[in-house]
N, C-alpha and C positions, 0 to 999 in steps of 0.2 A: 689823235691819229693812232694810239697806240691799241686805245680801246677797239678799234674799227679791226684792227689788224688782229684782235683776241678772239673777236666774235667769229671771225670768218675762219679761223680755226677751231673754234668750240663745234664749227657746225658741220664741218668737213670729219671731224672724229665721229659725229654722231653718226652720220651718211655713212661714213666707212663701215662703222661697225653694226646699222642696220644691214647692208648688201651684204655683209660677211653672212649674217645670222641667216638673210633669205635665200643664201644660194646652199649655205650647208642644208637646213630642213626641203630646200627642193632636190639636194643631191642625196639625203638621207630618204624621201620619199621616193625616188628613181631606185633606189636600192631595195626598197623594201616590194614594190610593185615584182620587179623585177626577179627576185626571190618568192614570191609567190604565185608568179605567174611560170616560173619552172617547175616549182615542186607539183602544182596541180597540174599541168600538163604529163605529168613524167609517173605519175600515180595512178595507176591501175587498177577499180575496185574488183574484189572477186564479188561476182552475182551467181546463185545458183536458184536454178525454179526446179521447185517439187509437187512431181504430179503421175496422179492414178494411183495412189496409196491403199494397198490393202494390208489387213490381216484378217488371215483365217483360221479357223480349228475345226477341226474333225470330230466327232461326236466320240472317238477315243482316247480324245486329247491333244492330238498330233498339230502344232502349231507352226503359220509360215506366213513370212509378213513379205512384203514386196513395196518400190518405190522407185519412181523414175525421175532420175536427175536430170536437168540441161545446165550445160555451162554458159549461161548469156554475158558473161564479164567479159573483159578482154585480159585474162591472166588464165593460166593454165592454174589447175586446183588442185591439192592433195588431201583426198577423204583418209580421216584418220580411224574414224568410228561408224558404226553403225549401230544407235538404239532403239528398241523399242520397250515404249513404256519407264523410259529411263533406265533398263538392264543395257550393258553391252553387247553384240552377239559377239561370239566366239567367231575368230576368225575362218574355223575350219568349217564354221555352219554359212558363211557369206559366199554366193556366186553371183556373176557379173555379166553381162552383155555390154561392149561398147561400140557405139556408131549402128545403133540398131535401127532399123527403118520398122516403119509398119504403124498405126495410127488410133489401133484398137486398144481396148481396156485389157490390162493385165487379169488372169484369171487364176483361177488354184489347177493345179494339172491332176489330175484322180490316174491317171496311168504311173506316174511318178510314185504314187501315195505320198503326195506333199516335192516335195523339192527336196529327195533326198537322192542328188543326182552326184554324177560324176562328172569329170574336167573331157569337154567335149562334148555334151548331151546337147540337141539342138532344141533351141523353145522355138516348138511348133505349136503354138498358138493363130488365132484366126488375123489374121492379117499382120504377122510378125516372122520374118526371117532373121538369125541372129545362132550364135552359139555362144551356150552358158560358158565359164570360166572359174574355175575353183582356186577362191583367195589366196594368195600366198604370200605377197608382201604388202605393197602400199598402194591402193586403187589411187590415180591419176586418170584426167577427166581435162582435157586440153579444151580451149576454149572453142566456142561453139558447136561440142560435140554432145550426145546424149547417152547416157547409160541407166538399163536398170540393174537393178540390186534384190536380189530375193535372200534375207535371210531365216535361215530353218531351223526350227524348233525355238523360239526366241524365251527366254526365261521369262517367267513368272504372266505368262499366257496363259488361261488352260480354257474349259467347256464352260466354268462362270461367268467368263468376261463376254459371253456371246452378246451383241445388241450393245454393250458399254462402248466407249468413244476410250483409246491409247494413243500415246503419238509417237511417230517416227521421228527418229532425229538422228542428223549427218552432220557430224564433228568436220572441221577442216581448221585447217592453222590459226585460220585468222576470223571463224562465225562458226556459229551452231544452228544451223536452218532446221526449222522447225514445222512438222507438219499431222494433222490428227487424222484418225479414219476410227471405222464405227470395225469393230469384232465380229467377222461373220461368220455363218456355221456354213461347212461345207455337211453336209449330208448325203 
């Protein structure tokens, strides 16, 4: 009798301490689901598309690159840089349009001679209303908005690179979007 009475506890320990072991890895699994399914709900990627990339040069030299950001992420973006060819431009060489309408290709402006404008100049180009903007702290780019970027006289450009492929490239906190276009001569 006594054996009967052992056994039936040997196996009541076992049981007990299977159900313990299956309910922590299914409460440790509800946790971790759970934790996961926050963080990527709550995580915002920044997406930027770059499009209509030019640079040009002038048969005197005079160099001007241009690029047109959209913000499709759902985070507002802070462009920290603007390079071409891997130089930085200088801040006071960078202007801006944002929430610009109009669906035509960006061009080089020969009335301007290059993009060597002021804070207020309108780009009056063929199917674009907009006014430029002269950089002065940190371009911000809220999401689903669009801006171009014309930076003027970009280093290490000149009349050689005519027909050669450079790339644009827009620094932001958190990516470095990356984009090429071919050196065209304005003439």
């Amino acid at each position: 009798m006594k054996n009967i009475l052992k056994n039936r506890l040997a196996l009541s320990t076992v049981v007990t301490t299977l159900i313990i072991l299956v309910v922590s890895v299914l409460l440790a699994g509800v946790v971790t689901y759970f934790a996961i399914n926050v963080t990527s709900t709550r995580v915002q990627e920044e997406n930027l598309s770059l499009s209509k990339q030019h640079v040009w040069v002038t048969m005197d030299g005079t160099a001007a690159a241009a690029i047109m950001v959209t913000n499709t992420g759902g985070r507002d973006v802070v462009l920290s840089k603007v390079a071409v060819r891997g130089q930085a431009s200088d801040s006071s060489d960078i202007f801006y349009a944002v929430a610009v309408t109009g669906t035509d290709d960006l061009t080089y402006d020969l009335e301007w001679d290059g993009f060597e404008i002021y804070d207020g100049d309108a780009l009056n180009q063929t199917g674009w209303t907009t006014t430029l903007t002269a950089l002065t702290g940190t371009l911000v780019l809220t999401s689903g908005e669009t801006m171009v970027i014309y930076a003027n006289s970009p280093d290490s450009i000149n009349v050689n690179d005519i027909g050669l492929t450079v790339a644009i490239t827009v620094f932001t906190s958190q990516a470095i979007h990356y984009k090429e276009s071919n050196v065209e001569a304005i003439v």
